[in-house]
C-alpha positions in Angstrom: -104.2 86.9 120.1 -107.5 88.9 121.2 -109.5 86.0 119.3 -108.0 83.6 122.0 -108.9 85.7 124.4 -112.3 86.2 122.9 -112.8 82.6 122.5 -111.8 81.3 125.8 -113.2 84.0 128.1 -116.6 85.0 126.5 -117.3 81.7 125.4 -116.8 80.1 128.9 -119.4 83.1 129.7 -121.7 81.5 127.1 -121.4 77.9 128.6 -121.8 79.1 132.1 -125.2 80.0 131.3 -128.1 77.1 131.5 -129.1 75.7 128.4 -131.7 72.8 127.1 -130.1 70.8 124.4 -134.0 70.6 123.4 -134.8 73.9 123.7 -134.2 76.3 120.9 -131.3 78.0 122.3 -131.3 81.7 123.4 -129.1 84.6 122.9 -126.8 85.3 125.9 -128.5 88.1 128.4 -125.2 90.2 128.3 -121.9 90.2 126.9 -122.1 91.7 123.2 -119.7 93.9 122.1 -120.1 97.2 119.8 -119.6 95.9 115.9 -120.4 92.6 116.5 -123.0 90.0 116.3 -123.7 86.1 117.5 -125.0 83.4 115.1 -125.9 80.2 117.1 -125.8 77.2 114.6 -127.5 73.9 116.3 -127.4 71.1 113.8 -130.5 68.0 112.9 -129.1 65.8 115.6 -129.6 68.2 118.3 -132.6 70.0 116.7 -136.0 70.1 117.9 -137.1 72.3 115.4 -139.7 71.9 112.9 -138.8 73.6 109.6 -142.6 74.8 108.1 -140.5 74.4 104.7 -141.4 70.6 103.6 -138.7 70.3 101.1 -135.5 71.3 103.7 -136.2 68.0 105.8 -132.7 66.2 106.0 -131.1 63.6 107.6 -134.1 61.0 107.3 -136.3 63.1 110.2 -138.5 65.6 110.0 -136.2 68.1 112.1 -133.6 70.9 110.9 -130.8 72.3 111.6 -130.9 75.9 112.5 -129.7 79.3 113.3 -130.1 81.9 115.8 -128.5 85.7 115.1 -127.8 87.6 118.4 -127.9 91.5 117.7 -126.0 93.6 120.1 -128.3 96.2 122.1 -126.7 99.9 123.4 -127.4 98.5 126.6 -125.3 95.2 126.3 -127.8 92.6 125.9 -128.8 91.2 122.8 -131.7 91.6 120.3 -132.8 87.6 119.3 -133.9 87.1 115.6 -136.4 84.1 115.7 -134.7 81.0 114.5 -133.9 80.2 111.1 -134.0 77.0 109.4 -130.8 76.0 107.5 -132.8 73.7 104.8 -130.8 70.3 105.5 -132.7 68.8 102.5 -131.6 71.4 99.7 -128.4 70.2 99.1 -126.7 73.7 98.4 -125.8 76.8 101.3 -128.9 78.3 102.4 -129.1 82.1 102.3 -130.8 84.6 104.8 -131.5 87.6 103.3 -131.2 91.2 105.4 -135.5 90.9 105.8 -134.8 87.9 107.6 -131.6 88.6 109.8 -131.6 92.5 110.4 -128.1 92.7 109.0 -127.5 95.0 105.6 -125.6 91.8 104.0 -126.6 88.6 103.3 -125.6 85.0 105.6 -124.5 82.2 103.6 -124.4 79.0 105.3 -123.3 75.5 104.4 -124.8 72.6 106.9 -121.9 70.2 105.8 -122.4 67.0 108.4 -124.8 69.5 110.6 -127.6 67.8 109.2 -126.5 64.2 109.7 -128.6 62.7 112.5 -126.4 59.8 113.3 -123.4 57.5 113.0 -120.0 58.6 112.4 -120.3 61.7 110.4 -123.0 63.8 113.4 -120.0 65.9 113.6 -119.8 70.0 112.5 -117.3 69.1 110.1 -117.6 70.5 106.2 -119.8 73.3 108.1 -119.0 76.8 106.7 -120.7 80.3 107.8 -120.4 83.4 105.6 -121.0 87.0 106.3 -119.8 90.4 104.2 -116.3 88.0 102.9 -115.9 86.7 106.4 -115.6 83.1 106.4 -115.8 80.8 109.5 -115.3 76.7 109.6 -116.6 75.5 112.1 -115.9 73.2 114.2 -111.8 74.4 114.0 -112.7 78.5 113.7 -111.1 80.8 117.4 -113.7 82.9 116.4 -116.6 80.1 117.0 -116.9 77.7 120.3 -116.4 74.6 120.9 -119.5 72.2 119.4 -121.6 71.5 122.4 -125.1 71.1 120.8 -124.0 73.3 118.2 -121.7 76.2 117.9 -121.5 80.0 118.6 -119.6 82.2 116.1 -119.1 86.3 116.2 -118.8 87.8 113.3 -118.4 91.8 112.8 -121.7 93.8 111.6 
């Protein structure tokens, strides 16, 4: 299945290339594909990140999970939209709107254990990205990698 494929080769790509789990994490420097976009998702227990949103603080510390969207360029590098907190203290899916993302359609995302700090339930599970009907679960989803300090997921533009 090309999503295998996807998964396995592009992704070891991904994890070839040096990352700080306390940095905010970057868009890849090459790679994307015509039609398709990266979002990054790097849940509270890995975050370093600051959410200027006083009510979205979650897990019992003041950081938040968050998101980074990877645009494909003509060139095939990426365009990076700043980081996005996902408002681990709402309770409900956030939503980043087109003004925020450069996409036409809305994200929908739901942090489900993404914004627990520590103990048994730091895990991705119960997390759930939406974009234009598409629907990815991460941690389980071939068209998302495997949770390393959070998890990469292409989704069609």
């Amino acid at each position: 299945m090309y999503t295998k494929y996807f998964t396995s080769a592009f992704f070891l790509t991904l994890l070839g290339q040096s990352q700080v789990a306390s940095a905010l994490w970057g868009c890849p420097d090459s790679g994307s594909r015509a039609g398709k976009f990266l979002i990054h998702y790097t849940p509270a227990r890995n975050s370093n990140y600051m959410n200027p949103d006083s009510g979205c603080h979650g897990g019992g510390g003041d950081y938040d999970s968050w998101v980074r969207i990877c645009l494909p360029k003509n060139d095939g590098s990426y365009s990076q939209i700043h980081a996005r907190g996902t408002c681990c203290g709402s309770g409900h899916p956030k939503t980043l709107h087109p003004d925020q993302t450069g996409l036409p359609k809305d994200i929908k995302i739901h942090n489900g254990h993404g914004c627990s700090t520590e103990g048994a339930n730091a895990n991705l599970d119960n997390l759930w990205i939406t974009y234009r009907g598409t629907l990815h679960n991460v941690p389980d989803d071939p068209n998302c990698s495997d949770p390393d300090h959070g998890s990469t997921c292409e989704f069609s533009i």
